[in-house]
C-alpha positions in Angstrom: -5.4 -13.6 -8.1 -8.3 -14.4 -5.8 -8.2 -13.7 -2.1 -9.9 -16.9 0.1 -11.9 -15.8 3.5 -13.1 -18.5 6.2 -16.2 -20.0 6.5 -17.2 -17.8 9.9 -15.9 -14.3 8.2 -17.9 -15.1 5.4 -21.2 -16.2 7.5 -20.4 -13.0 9.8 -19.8 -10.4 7.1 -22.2 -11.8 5.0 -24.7 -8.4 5.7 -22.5 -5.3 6.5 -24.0 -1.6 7.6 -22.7 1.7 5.8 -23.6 4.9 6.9 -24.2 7.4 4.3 -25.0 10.9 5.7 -27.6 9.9 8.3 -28.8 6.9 6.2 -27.9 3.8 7.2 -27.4 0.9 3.8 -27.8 -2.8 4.4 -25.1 -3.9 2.0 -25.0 -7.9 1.4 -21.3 -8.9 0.9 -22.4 -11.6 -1.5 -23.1 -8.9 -4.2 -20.3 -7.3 -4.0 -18.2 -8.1 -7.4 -15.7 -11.0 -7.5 -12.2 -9.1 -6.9 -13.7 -5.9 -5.8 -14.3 -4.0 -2.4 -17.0 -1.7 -1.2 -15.1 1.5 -0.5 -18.0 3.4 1.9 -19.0 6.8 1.8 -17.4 9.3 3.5 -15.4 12.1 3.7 -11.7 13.6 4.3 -9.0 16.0 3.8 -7.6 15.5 0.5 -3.7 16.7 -0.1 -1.4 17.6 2.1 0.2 20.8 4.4 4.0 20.0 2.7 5.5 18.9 -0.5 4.7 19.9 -3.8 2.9 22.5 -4.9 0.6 20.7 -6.9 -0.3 18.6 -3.4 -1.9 22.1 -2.0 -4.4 23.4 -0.7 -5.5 20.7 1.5 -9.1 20.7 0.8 -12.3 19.1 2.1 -14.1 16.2 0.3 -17.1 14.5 0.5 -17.5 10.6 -1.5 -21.8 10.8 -1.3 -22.4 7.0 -2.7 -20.3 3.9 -2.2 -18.5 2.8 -4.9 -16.7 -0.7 -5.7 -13.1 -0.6 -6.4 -10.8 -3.5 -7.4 -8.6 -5.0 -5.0 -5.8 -5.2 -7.4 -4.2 -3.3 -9.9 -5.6 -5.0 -13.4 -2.9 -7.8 -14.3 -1.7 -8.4 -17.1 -3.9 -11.4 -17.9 -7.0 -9.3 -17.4 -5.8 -6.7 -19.4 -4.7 -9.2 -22.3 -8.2 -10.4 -22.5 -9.8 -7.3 -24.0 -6.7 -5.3 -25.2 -3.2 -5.3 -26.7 -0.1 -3.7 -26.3 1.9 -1.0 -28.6 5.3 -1.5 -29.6 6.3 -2.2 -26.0 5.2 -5.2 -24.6 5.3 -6.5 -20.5 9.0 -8.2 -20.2 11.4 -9.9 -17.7 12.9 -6.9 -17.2 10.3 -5.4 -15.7 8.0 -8.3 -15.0 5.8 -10.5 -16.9 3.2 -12.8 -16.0 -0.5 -13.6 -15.8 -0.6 -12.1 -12.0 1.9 -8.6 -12.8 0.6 -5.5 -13.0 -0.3 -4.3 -16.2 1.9 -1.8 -17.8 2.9 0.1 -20.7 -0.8 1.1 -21.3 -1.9 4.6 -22.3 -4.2 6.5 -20.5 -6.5 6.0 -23.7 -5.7 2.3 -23.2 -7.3 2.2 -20.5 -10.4 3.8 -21.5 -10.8 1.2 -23.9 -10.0 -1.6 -21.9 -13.3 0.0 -19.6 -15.5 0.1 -22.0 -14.3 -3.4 -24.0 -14.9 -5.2 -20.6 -18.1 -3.1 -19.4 -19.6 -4.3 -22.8 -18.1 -8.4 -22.4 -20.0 -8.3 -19.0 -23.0 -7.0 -20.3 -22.2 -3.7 -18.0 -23.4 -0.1 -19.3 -20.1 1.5 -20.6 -18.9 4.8 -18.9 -17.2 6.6 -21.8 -18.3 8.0 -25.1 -16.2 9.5 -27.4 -18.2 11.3 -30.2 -21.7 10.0 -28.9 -20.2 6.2 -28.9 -19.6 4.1 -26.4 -18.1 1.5 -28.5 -13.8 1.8 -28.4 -14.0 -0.1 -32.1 -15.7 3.7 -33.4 -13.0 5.6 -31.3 -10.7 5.2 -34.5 -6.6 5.0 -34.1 -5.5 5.8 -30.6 -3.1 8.9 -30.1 0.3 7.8 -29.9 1.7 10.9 -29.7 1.6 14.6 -27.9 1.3 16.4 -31.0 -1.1 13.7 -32.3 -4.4 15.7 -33.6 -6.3 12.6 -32.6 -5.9 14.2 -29.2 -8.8 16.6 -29.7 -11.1 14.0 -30.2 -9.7 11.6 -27.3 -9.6 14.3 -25.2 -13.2 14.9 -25.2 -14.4 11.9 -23.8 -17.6 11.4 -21.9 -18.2 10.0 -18.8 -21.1 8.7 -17.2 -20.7 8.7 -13.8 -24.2 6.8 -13.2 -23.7 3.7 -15.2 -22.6 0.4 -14.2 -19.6 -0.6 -15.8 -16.0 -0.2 -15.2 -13.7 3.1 -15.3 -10.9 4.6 -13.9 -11.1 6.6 -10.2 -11.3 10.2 -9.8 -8.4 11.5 -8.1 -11.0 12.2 -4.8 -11.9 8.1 -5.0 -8.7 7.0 -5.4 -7.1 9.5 -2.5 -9.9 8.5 0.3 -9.7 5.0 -0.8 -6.3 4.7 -0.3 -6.6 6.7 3.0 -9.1 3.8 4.0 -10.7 5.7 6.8 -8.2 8.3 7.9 -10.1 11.8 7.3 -7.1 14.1 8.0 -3.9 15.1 6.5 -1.8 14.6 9.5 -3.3 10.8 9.8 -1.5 8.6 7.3 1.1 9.1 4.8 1.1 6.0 3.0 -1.5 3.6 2.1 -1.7 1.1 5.0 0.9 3.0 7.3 2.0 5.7 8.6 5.5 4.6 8.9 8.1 4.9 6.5 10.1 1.8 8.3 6.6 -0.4 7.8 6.4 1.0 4.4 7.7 -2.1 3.1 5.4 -4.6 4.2 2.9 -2.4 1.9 4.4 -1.1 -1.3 7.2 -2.4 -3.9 9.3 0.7 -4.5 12.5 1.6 -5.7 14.0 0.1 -1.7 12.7 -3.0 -2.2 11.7 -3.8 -5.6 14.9 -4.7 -7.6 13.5 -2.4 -9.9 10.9 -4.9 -11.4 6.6 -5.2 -11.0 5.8 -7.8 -8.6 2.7 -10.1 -8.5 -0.3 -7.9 -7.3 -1.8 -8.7 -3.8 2.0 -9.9 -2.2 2.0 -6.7 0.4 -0.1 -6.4 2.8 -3.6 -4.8 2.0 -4.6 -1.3 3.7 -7.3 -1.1 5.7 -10.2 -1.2 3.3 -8.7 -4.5 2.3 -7.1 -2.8 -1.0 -3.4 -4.3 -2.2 -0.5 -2.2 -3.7 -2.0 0.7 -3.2 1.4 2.5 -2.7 3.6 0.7 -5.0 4.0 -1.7 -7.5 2.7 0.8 -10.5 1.6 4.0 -10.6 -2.4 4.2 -11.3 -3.9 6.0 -13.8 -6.7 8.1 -12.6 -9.7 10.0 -14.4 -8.6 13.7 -14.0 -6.2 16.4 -15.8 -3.4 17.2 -13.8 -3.3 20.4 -11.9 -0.6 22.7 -10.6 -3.2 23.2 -7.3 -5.5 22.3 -6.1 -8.9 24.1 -7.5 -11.4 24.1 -4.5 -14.2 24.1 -7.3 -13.6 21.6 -9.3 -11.6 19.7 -7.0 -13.1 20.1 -3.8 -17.0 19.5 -2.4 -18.9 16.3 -3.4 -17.9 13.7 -5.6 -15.6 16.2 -7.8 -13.9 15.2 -11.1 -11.4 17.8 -11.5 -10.7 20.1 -14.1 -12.2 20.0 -17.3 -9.9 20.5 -19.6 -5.5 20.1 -19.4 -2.7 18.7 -21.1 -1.7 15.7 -18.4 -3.5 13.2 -16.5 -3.1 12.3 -13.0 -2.0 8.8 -11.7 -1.3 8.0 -8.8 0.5 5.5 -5.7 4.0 5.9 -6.0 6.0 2.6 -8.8 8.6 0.3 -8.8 11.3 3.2 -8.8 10.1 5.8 -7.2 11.0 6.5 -3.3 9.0 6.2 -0.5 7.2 10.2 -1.5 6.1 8.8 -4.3 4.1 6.3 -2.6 2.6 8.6 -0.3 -1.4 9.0 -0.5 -1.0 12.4 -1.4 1.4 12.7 -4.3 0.7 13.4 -7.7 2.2 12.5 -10.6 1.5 13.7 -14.3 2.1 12.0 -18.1 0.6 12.9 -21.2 -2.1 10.6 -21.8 -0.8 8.9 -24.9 2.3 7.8 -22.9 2.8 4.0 -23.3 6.4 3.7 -22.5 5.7 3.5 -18.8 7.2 0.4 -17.5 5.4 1.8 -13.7 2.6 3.4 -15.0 -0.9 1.2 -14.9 -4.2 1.0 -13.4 -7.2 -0.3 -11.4 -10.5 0.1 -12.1 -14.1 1.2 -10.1 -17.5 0.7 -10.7 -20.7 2.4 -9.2 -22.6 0.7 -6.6 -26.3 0.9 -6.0 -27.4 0.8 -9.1 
C-alpha cells in the first residue's frame, strides 16, 4: 500500500533538518526508503506512572541516531514474498489479502523474514545465529516451548550497525509510537490522547468486528506512522520483563535484557481494548508462538550508514 504526497510537499520537504544532540543533519527525503519514515533522534520517558507492573518504573531514554521505520505493519503480500506460513495460514476469519497485516508468524519468523529480505535487497543482514547470517543454515524453526531448538534460536546475534531490516527495540518502537511526546503524562495512545478519538487511529476489539483490516485505513500518528495502536500486535526485539531494568532498559539506545523466556510485542490487536493499545503496554508470548491471529510485525532499518 503506498501513500501519494503532492507535488509542493514533495518539492518543500524534499531536504529536512534533524537535530541530533547539538548536531544539526541535512536529511534528503528522497533517500529515505520507499514505505519507510525517518523516526529522529531524541529522547523521552518510556513507561508509565499506572498500570501493570511490568509498565514501571518510568524511565529515561535516549534514541542517539535516526532510524527508518516502516510505515506499515508488513502485509501479508510482503511477508509471502520471502516466507511461509505453519500449519495456520491468514483466513477470512480474521482477514486475508495482499494489504492485511501479517499474522500467525513466530517471533523466529520474523527473524527470518529480516534476514531473507535484507539479503533479496542486497542489505547487510542483522542477525546471525551460530556465526550465520543466512536463515537457510538456521535449521528447523522452534515450534514449540519445550523445543531444544530454542537454545540455539535464542542466541541470536544482532548487528545493530548494519543496513538491513529487523525488528524494533522496545525503546524504538515506544518513542516512535510517542511521535514526539517526551513525557508519560503526554499521550496515551499512538496518535491521541483521547480514548473517544481512539478510533480514528486503531482497529481494536470496539471497532474491529474482531478481524485485521488493510494497514494504513486509520489515521497515521504524528511521525506519519499507521496502526500503530491496533490492527496487530508487533513483535519487538527484546525479552519480556516483569520491570523495568534501568540498565539494560534505560540510557541510550538500550536492547533490554539479555536473556528471558518471552518476547515483547507491542500496540494493542484486533481484540484487545483500548489499554492494550496504549503506547505503554506490554505484552508477552513465547517466541515460537504462531497461533496469533493479532500478533505481527513491522520492521526498521539503520539510517546513516
Amino acid at each position: 500500500m503506498k501513500k501519494q504526497i503532492g507535488l509542493f510537499t514533495a518539492i518543500l520537504f524534499a531536504v529536512s533538518t534533524l537535530m541530533v544532540g547539538c548536531k544539526t543533519e541535512v536529511v534528503d527525503i528522497a533517500k529515505i526508503p520507499e514505505g519507510f519514515v525517518l523516526v529522529p533522534a531524541g529522547n523521552f520517558q518510556m513507561g508509565s506512572i499506572e498500570g501493570y507492573d511490568d509498565n514501571k518504573p518510568v524511565h529515561e531514554v535516549t534514541i542517539t541516531k535516526p532510524f527508518y521505520m516502516g510505515k506499515y505493519e508488513v502485509s501479508q503480500a510482503e511477508y509471502e514474498k520471502y516466507c511461509s506460513y505453519g500449519e495456520n495460514k491468514p483466513s477470512s476469519k480474521y482477514g486475508d489479502g495482499d494489504n492485511y497485516p501479517a499474522y500467525f508468524v513466530s517471533w523466529y519468523d520474523a527473524l527470518v523474514y529480516c534476514n531473507k529480505r535484507s539479503m533479496a535487497e542486497g542489505l547487510t543482514p542483522c542477525y546471525s545465529i551460530n556465526d550465520s547470517t543466512d536463515p537457510a543454515k538456521w535449521g528447523e524453526l522452534p515450534t514449540a516451548e519445550d523445543d531444544p531448538l530454542r537454545e540455539t534460536w535464542n542466541a541470536v546475534v544482532c548487528d545493530w550497525n548494519a543496513n538491513g531490516y529487523r525488528l524494533p527495540t522496545e525503546a524504538e518502537w515506544e518513542y516512535a509510537a510517542r511521535a514526539g511526546d517526551k513525557t508519560v503524562a503526554s499521550l496515551t495512545y499512538s496518535g491521541t490522547s483521547d480514548e473517544n478519538e481512539l478510533g480514528k487511529y486503531a482497529w481494536y476489539d470496539s471497532n474491529s468486528t474482531i478481524k485485521t483490516h488493510e494497514v494504513g485505513t486509520k489515521l497515521p500518528n504524528a511521525f506519519g506512522l499507521y496502526d500503530m495502536s491496533g490492527n496487530v500486535f508487533e513483535w519487538c526485539w527484546n525479552w519480556h520483563t516483569d520491570s523495568y531494568n534501568a540498565e539494560a532498559e534505560g540510557g541510550s539506545n538500550p536492547t533490554g535484557a539479555s536473556s528471558g523466556s518471552k518476547r515483547v510485542s507491542r500496540g494493542g490487536g484486533l481484540d484487545g481494548d483500548s489499554g492494550n493499545c496504549a503506547v505503554s503496554y506490554r505484552y508477552n508470548s513465547s517466541p515460537n508462538l504462531r497461533q496469533g491471529y493479532s500478533l505481527g510485525f513491522r520492521v526498521v532499518r539503520a539510517s546513516f550508514n
